[in-house]
C-alpha positions in Angstrom: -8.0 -13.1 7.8 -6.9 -16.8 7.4 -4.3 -17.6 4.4 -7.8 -18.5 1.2 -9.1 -15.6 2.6 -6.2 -13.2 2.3 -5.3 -15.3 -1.4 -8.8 -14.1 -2.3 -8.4 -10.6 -1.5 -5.0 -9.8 -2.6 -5.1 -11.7 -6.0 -8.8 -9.3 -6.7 -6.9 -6.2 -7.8 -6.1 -7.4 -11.9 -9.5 -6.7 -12.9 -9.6 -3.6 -11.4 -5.6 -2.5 -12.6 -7.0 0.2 -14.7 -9.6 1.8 -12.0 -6.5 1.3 -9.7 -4.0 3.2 -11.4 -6.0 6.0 -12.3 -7.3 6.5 -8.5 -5.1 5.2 -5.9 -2.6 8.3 -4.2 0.6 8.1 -4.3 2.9 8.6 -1.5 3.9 11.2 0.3 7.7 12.1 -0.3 8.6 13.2 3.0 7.4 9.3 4.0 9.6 7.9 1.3 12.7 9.4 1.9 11.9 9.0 5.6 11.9 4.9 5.0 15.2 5.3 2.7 17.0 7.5 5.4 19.0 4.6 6.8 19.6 2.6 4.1 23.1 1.7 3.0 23.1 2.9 -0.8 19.9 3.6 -3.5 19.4 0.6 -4.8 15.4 0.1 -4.0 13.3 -2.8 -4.4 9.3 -1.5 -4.8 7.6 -5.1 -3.5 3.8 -5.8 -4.7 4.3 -2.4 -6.6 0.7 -3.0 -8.3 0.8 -0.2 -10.9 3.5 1.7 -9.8 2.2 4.6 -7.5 5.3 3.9 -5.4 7.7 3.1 -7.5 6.7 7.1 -9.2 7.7 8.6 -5.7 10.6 6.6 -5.7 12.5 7.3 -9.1 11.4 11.2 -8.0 13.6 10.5 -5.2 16.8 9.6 -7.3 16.6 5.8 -6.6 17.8 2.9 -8.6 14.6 1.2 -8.7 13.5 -2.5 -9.3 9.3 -3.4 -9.5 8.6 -6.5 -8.9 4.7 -7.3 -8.9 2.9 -10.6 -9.1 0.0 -9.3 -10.7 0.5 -9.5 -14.6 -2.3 -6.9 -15.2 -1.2 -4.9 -12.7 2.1 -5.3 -14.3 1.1 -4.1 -17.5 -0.1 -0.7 -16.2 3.1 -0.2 -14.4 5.7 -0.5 -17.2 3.1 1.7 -19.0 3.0 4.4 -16.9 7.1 3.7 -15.9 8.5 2.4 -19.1 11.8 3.3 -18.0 11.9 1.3 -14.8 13.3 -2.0 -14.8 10.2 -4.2 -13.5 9.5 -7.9 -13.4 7.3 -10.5 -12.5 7.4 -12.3 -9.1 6.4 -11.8 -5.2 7.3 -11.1 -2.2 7.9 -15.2 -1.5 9.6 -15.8 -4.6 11.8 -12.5 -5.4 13.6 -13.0 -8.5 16.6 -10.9 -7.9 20.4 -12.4 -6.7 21.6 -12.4 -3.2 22.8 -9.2 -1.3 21.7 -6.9 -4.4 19.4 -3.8 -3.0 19.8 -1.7 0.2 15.7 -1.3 0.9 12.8 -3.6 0.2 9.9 -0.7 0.2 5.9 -2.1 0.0 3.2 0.2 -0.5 0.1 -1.0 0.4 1.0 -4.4 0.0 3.1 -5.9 2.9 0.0 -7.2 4.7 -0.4 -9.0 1.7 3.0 -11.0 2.4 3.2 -14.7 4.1 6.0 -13.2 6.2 7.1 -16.3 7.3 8.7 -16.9 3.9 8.7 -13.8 2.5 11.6 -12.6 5.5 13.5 -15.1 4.3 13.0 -14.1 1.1 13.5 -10.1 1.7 16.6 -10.5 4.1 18.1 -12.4 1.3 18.0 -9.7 -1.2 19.1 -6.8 1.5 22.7 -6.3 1.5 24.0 -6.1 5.2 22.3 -3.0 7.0 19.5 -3.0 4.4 16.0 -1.6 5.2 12.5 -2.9 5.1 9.6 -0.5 5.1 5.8 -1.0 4.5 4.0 2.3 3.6 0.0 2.5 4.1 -2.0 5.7 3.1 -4.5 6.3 6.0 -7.6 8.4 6.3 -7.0 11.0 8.7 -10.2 10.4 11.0 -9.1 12.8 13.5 -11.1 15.5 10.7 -14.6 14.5 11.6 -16.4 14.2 7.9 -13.6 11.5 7.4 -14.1 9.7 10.5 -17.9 9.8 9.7 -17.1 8.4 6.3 -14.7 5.3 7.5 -18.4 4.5 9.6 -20.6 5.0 6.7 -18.4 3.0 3.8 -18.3 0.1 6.3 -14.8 -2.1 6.9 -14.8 -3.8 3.8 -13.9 -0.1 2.4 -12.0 1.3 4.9 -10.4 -1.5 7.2 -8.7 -1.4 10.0 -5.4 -0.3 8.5 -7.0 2.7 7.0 -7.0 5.2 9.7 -4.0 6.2 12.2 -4.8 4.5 15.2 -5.9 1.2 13.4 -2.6 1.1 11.4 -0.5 1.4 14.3 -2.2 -1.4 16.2 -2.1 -3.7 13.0 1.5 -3.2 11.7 3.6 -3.0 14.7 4.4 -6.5 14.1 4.0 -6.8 10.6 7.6 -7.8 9.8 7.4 -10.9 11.8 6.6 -14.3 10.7 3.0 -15.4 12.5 4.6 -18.5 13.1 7.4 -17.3 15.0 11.3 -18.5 14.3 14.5 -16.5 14.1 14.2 -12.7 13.6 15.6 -11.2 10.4 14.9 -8.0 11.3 15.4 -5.0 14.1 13.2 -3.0 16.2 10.4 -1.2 14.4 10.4 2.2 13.7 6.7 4.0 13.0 6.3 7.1 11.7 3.3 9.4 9.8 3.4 11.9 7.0 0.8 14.5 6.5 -1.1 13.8 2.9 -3.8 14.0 0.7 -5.3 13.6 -2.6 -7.6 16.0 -4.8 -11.0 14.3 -5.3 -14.6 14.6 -6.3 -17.2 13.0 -4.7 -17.5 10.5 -7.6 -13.8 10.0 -7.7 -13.5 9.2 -4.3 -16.1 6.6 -4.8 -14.2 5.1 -7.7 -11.2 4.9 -5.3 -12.6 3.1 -2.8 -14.4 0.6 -5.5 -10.5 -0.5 -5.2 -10.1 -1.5 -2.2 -9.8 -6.0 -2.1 -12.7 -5.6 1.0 -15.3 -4.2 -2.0 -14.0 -5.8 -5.1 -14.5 -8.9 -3.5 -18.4 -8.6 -2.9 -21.4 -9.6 -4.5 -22.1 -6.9 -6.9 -25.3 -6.1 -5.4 -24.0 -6.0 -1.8 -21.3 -4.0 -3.5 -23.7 -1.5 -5.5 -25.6 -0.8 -2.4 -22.0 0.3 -0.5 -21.3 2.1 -3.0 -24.4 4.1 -2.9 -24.4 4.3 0.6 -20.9 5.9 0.6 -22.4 8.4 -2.7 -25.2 9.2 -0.7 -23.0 10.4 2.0 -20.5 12.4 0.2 -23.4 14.3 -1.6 -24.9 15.4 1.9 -22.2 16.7 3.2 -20.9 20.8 2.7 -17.5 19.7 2.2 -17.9 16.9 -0.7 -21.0 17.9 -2.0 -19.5 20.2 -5.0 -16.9 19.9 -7.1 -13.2 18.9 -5.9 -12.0 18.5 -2.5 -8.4 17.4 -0.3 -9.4 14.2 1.6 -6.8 14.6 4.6 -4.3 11.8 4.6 -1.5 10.6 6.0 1.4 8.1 4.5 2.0 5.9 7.4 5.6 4.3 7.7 6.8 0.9 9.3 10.7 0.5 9.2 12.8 -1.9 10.0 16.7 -2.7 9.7 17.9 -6.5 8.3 19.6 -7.6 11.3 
């Protein structure tokens, strides 16, 4: 994905803020306190925290917790749903927070979404000495064979590459790292994956994956006819047809220490 293309994608989510916070998961909280296990204190900066299904996990966890989100829809939804958590406007290139002043940088769903080559400079700024960077993904787990058979049905556009185990670990690896190359700001990379899920209905998890930039992005009638393709497939099979269901998960975890 070339730099308009990822613009396009990633700046797609305000319109759907609402559809977003009411059907995105959150994160699993073995994951999270996985990713803050090394850092040097609790101050936590959620990155592209969109409308706060991290930044929940994280003030669960006992964290001092900033939110900083570029999206000022996406904004909105967050300090509704977290009125108590100081959260302010910015991104992960321009981080509008002093030198040296949080211990982890988390990004949920979102660091993919980063220009690393100045947004490291940007995140090793704000880490105090010893400080931890971590991207967390939610996957399908695809190793239960009526998910796998869904990622093939909904098409990549719904469930990309970064959306099932073995994907994610092939795509992130190197995610920290500027695609231009430079000095590293950061250690070795650490991966690691949580079991998950999230309660759904057939129609809900169709709502969900209306979020994803991939679909919100098309054509509406390429993206009604996705959509429908995906419904027709839930409704044939025994365990989405009725009523509410677990969609296995996992909350995948990349880590890395500020060198």
């Amino acid at each position: 994905m070339d730099r308009g293309e990822r613009q396009l994608h990633s700046s797609s989510f305000g319109a759907a803020a609402a559809a977003y916070a009411e059907h995105r998961p959150d994160y699993a909280q073995a994951a999270v306190r996985w990713a803050l296990e090394p850092a040097p204190g609790p101050r936590v900066l959620d990155l592209g925290a969109g409308t706060g299904k991290l930044t929940a996990t994280l003030v669960a966890t006992g964290s001092d917790v900033t939110a900083v989100e570029p999206d000022p829809a996406m904004l909105t939804e967050l300090c509704c749903a977290l009125p108590a958590v100081r959260a302010l406007q910015g991104s992960a290139e321009a981080i509008p927070l002093p030198d040296a002043s949080v211990d982890a940088v988390l990004a949920g769903n979102a660091m993919h979404w980063f220009d690393m080559a100045v947004a490291g400079a940007e995140i090793a700024r704000v880490l105090a000495p010893g400080g931890i960077l971590a991207g967390l993904w939610n996957v399908m787990d695809d190793r239960v064979e009526w998910v796998a058979e869904l990622a093939r049905v909904s098409g990549s556009a719904a469930v990309g590459p970064r959306d099932t185990p073995a994907g994610w670990r092939a795509e992130t690896a190197g995610m920290h790292l500027p695609k231009t190359g430079g000095a590293a700001r950061f250690g070795s990379p650490e991966q690691a994956e949580f079991p998950h899920g999230q309660r759904r209905t057939a129609g809900s998890l169709v709502a969900t994956l209306a979020t994803r930039a991939g679909v919100l992005v098309m054509p509406e009638q390429e993206r009604q006819h996705t959509l429908g393709r995906i419904r027709a497939f839930l409704a044939s099979r025994p365990e989405t047809a009725d009523g509410e269901f677990t969609l296995p998960m996992l909350t995948a975890v990349l880590r890395v220490r500020r060198l």
